[in-house]
N, C-alpha and C positions, 0 to 999 in steps of 0.2 A: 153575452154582451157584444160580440162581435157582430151578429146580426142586428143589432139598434146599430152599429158601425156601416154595415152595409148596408139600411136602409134608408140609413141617410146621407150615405153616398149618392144614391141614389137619387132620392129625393133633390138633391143639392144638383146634380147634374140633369135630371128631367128637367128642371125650373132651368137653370142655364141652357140647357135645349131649347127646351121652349123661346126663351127668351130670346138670345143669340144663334141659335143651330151649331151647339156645341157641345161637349161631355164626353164623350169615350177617350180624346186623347188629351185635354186639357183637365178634367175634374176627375174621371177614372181612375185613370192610371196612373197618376202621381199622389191620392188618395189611398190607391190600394196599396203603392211602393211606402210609402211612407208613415200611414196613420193603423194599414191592416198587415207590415212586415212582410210582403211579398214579394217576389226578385220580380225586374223589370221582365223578363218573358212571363210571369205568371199572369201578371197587370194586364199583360196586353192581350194574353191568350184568356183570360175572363173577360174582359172588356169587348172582343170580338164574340163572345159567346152569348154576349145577351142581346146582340143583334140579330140574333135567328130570331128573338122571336116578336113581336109586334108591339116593341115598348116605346113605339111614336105615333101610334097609331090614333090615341087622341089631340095630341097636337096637331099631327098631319089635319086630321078633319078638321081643328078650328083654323089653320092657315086655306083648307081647303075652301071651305064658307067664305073665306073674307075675299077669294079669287088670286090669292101669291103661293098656290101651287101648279107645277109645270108637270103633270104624270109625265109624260113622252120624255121629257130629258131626262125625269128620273130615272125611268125605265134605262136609258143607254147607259146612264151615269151606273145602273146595277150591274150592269155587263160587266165595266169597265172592274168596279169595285171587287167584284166574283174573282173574276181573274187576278184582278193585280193584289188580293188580299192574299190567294195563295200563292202569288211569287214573293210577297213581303215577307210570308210566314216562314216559306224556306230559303231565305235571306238574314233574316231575324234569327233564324234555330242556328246560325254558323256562325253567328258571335258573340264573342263571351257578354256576361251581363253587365260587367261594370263600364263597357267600352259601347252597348247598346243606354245605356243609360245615359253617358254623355253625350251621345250621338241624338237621342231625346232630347235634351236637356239643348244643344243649340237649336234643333227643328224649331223648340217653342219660341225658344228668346229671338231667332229668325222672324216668326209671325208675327209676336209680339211688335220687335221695334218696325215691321213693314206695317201693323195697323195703326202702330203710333202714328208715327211720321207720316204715312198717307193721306193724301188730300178727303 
């Protein structure tokens, strides 16, 4: 049963992908903390894990067709991501879970009321 739980997690966060270019830390991981009982490091350590492997791959192409992809920034913006994913991860491993949790928990309401209130 849990796997009809993760597939449409998933399913739910592709289509918001898709849609917005979002999912891993908005539909993920507060899905997996709270609908699949998972502690906030587990959330975030599957939700980094299924970026290995090529699960935007067809969206990338239909943004690609339509000319609103940029490969060359991507490219640097990987760099960037490589790196600072594994200084987040040994950052993230040194605090407890319910203190990373709320620390999540303003990150979002942070973006949140900045894409409200933004022009």
């Amino acid at each position: 049963m849990k796997d009809v739980l993760y597939i449409s997690l998933g399913l739910l966060a592709g289509t918001l992908s898709g849609m917005f270019g979002i999912g891993g830390g908005t539909i993920l991981i507060p899905g997996l903390v709270f609908l699949a009982g998972m502690s906030q490091h587990e959330a975030q350590g599957t939700t980094l894990a299924i970026m290995l492997l090529p699960i935007g791959l067809l969206a990338v192409m239909r943004y690609y067709k339509s000319g609103h992809v940029h490969f060359h920034v991507a490219a640097f913006i990987c760099v960037g991501f490589l790196l600072g994913g594994l200084l987040g991860a040994n950052v993230a491993e040194t605090i407890p879970n319910a203190v990373l949790k709320k620390v999540f928990a303003v990150f979002l309401m942070s973006v949140a009321a900045y894409t409200f209130f933004s022009k």
